[in-house]
C-alpha positions in Angstrom: 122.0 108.5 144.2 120.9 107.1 141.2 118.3 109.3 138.2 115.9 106.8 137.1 114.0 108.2 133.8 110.2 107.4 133.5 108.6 107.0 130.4 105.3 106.3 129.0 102.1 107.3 127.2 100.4 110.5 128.0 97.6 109.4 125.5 96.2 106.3 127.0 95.9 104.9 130.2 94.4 103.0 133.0 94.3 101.9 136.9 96.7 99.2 136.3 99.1 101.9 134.6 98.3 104.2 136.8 99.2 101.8 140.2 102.4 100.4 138.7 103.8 104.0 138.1 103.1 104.9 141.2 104.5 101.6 142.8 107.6 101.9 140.8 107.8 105.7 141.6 107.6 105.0 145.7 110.1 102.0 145.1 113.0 104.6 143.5 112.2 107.0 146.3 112.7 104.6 149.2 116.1 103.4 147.9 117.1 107.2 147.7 117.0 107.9 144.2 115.0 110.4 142.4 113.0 110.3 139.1 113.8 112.2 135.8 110.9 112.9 133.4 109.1 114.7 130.7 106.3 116.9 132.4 103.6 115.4 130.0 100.2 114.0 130.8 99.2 110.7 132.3 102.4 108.6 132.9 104.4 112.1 133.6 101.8 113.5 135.6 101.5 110.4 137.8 105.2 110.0 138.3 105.4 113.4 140.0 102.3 113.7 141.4 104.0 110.4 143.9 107.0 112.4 144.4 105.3 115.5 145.3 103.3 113.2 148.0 106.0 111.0 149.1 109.0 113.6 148.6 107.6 117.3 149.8 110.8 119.0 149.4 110.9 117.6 145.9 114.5 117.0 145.5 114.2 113.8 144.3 112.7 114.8 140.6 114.0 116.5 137.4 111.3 117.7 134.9 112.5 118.1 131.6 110.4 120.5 129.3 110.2 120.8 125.7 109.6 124.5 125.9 109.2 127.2 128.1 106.2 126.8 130.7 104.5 129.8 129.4 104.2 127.9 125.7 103.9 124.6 126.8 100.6 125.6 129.1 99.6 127.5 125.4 100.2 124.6 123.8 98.2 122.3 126.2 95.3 124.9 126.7 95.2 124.8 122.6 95.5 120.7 122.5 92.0 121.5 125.1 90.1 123.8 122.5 91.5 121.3 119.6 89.1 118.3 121.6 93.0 115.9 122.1 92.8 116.7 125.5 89.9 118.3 128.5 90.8 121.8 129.4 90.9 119.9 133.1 93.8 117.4 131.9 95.5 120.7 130.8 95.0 122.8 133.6 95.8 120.0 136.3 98.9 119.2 134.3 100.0 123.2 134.5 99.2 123.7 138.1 101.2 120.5 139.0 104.7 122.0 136.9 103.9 125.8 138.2 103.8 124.0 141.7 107.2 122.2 141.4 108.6 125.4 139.5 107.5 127.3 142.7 109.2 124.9 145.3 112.6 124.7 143.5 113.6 126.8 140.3 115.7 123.9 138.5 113.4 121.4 139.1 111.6 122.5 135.8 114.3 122.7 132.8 112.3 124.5 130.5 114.0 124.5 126.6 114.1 128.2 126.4 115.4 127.7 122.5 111.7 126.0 121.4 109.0 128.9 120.2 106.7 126.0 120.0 105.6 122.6 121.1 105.9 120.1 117.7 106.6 116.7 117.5 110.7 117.4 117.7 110.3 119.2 120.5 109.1 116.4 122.0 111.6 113.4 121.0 114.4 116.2 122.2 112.9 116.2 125.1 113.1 112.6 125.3 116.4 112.9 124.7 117.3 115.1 127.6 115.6 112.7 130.0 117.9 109.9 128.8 120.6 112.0 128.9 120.2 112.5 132.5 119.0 109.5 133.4 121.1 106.2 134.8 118.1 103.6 134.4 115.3 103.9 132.3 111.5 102.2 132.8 109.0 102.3 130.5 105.6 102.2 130.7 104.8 101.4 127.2 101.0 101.4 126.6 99.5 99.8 122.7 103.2 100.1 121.5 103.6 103.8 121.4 106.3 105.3 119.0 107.4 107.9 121.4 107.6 105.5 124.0 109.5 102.9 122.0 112.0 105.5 120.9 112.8 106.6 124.3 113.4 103.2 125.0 115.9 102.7 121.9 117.8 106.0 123.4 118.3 104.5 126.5 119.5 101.0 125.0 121.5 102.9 122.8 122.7 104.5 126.3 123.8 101.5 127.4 121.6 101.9 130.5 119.3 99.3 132.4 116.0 99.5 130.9 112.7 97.8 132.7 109.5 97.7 130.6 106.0 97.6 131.5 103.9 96.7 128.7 100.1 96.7 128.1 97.6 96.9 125.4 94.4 99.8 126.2 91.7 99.8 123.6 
């Protein structure tokens, strides 16, 4: 069984996004293999929101944190108050990783190190999907840096990376 890594904006998107993820997702799942990804909004979310469907005992999906679930739903439920975010986006986005956490403990790696959610917590995040991913694909939405440098990890890698670009306004 092969990890594919998915990657993508959490910021921006659309149906088209939203469709190929999903296509993609339920692609890697009929061949067998699972998904690795970052727990994030958007891209993340729709990822394992098609596993959870297609793949009820989730076995097929690794969730890689940048901090503990208790400060990452802080952090999100603080991006809501800030006006980045709806408190709905945040609270969906919790339920979803509580749910998986609930199903199967090490689904969820949760950075236990990380007191907060930053910027470098994030790109080390990144890091671990790559890490433990054999094949990467992007979705890379109005050339995103976080997306882009997940990509250059996974080049850097030396694994096979597929990229879906597309320009939102």
């Amino acid at each position: 069984m092969k990890w594919i890594g998915i990657s993508g904006s959490w910021r921006k998107t659309n149906k088209q996004v939203e469709r190929d993820v999903r296509c993609e997702v339920d692609k890697i799942l009929k061949v067998g293999n699972g998904i690795v990804s970052g727990g994030a909004l958007n891209v993340d979310f729709f990822a394992t929101d098609e596993v959870m469907k297609l793949n009820p005992k989730c076995d097929k999906i690794k969730i890689f944190l940048p901090a503990t679930l208790i400060i990452y739903k802080k952090h999100y439920m603080q991006r809501a108050r800030e006006g980045v975010i709806t408190a709905n986006q945040a609270e969906i986005l919790i339920k979803q990783l509580k749910e998986l956490k609930r199903k199967k403990a090490n689904l969820v790696i949760e950075n236990v190190c990380r007191k907060s959610v930053d910027e470098d917590g994030y790109y080390q995040r990144d890091t671990e999907v790559i890490k433990h991913s054999d094949e990467l694909i992007a979705f890379h939405v109005n050339k995103s840096a976080g997306t882009q440098d997940t990509i250059e990890k996974a080049k850097q890698k030396g694994i096979p990376v597929k990229v879906f670009r597309y320009t939102i306004k």
